[in-house]
DRENTOR-995767 format. One record per atom (N, C-alpha, C, CB): x, z, y. Coordinates in steps of 0.02 Angstrom, whole numbers, padded with zeros to 5 digits, always signed. Each point is the difference from the previous one (the first is absolute). Glycine has a CB too. Example, Ala and Ser with C-alpha at 12.3 -4.5 7.8 and 13.67 -1.06 7.14 Angstrom:
2
+00660+00390-00284;-00045+00000+00059;+00045+00000+00060;-00095+00062-00059;+00077-00098+00112;+00042+00003+00059;-00039+00037+00055;+00059-00108-00032;
END
This chain:
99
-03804+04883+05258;-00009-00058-00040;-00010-00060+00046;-00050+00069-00095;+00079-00135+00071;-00002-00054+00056;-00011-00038-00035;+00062+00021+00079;-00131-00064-00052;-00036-00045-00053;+00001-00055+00034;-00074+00072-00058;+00106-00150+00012;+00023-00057+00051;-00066-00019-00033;+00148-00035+00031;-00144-00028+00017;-00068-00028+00019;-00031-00025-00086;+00042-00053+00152;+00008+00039-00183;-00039-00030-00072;-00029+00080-00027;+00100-00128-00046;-00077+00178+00059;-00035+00058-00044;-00056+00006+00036;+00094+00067-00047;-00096-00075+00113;-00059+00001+00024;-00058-00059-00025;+00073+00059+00094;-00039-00115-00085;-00075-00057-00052;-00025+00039-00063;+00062-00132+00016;-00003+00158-00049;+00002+00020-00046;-00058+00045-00024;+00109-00027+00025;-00125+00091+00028;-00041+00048-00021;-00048-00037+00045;+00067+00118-00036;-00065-00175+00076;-00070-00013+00022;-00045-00053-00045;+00050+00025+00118;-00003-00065-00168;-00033-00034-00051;-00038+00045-00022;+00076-00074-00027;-00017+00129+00013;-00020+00040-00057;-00072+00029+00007;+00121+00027-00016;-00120+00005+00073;-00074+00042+00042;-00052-00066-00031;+00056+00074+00155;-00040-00128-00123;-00062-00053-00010;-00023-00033-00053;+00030-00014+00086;+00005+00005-00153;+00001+00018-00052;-00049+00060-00019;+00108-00052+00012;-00072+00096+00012;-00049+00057-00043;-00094-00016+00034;+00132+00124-00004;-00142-00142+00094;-00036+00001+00000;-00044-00076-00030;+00046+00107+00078;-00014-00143-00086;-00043-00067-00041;+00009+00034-00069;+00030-00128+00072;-00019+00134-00093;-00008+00005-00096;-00052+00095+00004;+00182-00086-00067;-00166+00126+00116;-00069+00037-00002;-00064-00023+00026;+00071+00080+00005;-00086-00128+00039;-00040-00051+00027;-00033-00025-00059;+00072-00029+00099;-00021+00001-00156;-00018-00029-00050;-00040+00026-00048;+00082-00042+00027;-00051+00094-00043;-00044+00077-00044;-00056+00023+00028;+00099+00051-00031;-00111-00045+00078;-00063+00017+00041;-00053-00054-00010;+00070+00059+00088;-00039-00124-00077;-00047-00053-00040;-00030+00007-00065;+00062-00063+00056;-00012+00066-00124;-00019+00013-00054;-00051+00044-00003;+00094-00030-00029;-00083+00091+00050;-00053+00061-00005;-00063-00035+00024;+00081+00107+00025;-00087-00160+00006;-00077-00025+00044;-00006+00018+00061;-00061+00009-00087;+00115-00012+00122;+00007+00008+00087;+00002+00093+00011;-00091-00138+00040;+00088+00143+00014;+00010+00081+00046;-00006+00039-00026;-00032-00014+00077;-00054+00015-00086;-00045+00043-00017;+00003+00048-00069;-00055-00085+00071;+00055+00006-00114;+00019+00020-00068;+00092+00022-00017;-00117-00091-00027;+00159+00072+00065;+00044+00036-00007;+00012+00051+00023;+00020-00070-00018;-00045+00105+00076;-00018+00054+00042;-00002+00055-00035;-00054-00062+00067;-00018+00041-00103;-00035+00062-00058;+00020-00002-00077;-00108-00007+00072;+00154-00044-00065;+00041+00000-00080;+00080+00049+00012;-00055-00155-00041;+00075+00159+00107;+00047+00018+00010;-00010+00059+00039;+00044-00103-00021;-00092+00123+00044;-00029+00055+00032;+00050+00013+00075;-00049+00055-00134;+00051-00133+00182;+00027+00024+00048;-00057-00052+00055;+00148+00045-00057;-00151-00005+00108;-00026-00031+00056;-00020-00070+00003;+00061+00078+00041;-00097-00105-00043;-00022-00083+00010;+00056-00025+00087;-00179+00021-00069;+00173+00026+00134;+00037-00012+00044;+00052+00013-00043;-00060+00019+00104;+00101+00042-00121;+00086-00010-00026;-00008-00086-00039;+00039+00167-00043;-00065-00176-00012;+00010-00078-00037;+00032-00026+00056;-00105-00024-00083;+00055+00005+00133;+00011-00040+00066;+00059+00002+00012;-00092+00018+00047;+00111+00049-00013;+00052+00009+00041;+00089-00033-00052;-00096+00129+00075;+00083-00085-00139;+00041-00015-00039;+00015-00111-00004;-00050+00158-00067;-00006-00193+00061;+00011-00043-00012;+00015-00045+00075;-00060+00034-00122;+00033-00018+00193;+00027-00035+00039;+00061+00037+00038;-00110-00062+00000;+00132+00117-00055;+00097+00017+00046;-00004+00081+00049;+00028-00171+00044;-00092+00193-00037;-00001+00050+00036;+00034+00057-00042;-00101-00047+00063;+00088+00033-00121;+00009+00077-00041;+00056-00022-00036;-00124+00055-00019;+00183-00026-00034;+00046-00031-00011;-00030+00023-00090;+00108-00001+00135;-00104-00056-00171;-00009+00025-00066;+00044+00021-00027;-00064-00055-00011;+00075+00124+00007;+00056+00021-00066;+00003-00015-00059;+00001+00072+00044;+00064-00043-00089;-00023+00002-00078;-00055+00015-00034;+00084+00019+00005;-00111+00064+00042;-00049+00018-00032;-00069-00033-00028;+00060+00071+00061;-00074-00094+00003;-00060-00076-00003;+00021-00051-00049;-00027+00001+00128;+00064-00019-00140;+00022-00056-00009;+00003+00033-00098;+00075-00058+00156;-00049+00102-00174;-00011+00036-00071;-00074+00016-00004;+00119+00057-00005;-00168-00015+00033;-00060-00012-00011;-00050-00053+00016;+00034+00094+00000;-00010-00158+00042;-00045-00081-00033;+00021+00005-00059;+00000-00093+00089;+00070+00075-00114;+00016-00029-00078;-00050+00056-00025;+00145-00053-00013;-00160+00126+00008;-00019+00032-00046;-00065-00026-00013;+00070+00090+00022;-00097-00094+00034;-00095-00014+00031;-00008-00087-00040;-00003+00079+00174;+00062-00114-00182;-00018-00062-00025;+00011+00000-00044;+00004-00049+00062;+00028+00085-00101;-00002+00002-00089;-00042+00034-00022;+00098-00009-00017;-00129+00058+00074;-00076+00035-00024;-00060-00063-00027;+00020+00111+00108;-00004-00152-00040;-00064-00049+00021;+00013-00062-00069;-00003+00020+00171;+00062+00000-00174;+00010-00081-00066;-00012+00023-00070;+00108-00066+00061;-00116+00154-00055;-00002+00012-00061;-00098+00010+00015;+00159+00061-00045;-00162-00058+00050;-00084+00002+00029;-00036-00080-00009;+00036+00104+00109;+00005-00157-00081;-00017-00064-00010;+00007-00022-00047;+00012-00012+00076;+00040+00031-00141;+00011-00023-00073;-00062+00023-00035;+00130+00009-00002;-00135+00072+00010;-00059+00019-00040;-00070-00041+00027;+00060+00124-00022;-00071-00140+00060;-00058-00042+00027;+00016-00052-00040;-00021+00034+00119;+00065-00077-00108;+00033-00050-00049;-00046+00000-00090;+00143+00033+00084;-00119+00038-00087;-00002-00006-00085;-00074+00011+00009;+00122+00052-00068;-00149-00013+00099;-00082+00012+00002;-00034-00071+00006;+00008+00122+00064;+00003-00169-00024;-00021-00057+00001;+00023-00055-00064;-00004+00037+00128;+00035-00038-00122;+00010-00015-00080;-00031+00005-00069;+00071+00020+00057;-00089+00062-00051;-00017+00038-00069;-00071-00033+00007;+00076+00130-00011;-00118-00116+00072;-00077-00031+00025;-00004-00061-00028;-00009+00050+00113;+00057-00106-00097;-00026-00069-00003;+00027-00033-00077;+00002-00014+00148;+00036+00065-00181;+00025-00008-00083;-00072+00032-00017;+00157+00020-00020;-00198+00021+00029;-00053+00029-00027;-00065-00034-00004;+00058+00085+00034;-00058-00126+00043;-00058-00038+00019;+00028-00075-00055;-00035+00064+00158;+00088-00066-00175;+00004-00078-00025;-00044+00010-00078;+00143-00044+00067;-00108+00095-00081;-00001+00033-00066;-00074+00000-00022;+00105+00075+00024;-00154-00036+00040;-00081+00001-00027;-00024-00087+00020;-00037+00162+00036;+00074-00213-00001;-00024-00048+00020;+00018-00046-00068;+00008+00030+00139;+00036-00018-00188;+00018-00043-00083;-00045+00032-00036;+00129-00023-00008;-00146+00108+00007;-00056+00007-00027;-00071-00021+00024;+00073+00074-00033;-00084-00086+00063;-00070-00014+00047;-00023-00081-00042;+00047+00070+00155;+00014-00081-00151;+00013-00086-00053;-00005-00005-00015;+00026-00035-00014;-00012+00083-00053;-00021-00019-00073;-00038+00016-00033;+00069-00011-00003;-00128+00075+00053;-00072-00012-00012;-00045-00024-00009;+00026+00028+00021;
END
């Protein structure tokens, strides 16, 4: 296989790409740590993965998306829980009123 120089930018965008937009996801989760133990891999691998040492495959790259639709489905229900609280607190605060 003979790869001219644009296929080569090509998969090196590509590589860097993958590692900024997993850079990015690692943010969402709340940095390293918390993506580390949400994703159950090494706090060093995060590292390595995000400054180029380690090469992120598909695999990684299918379990963030999974780990962040965990975390967003986790953040909606917080969502509605906070919600349900402060519709409840308004609710005894109109009755409290018209006492």
């Amino acid at each position: 296989m003979i790869l001219t120089t644009e296929g080569n930018m090509a998969a090196e965008n590509s590589i860097h790409d993958r590692r900024e937009h997993f850079a990015y996801c690692v943010q969402l989760f709340g940095g390293t740590t918390s993506a580390a133990r949400r994703l159950g891999i090494d706090e060093r691998a995060i590292r390595r993965f995000i400054n180029g040492e380690r090469p992120i495959g598909d695999g990684l790259l299918k379990d963030t998306a999974k780990t962040l639709r965990q975390l967003a489905d986790e953040a909606g229900a917080a969502d509605v829980l906070i919600k349900t609280i402060l519709d409840a607190e308004a609710g005894n605060h109109a009755i409290d009123a018209t006492a």
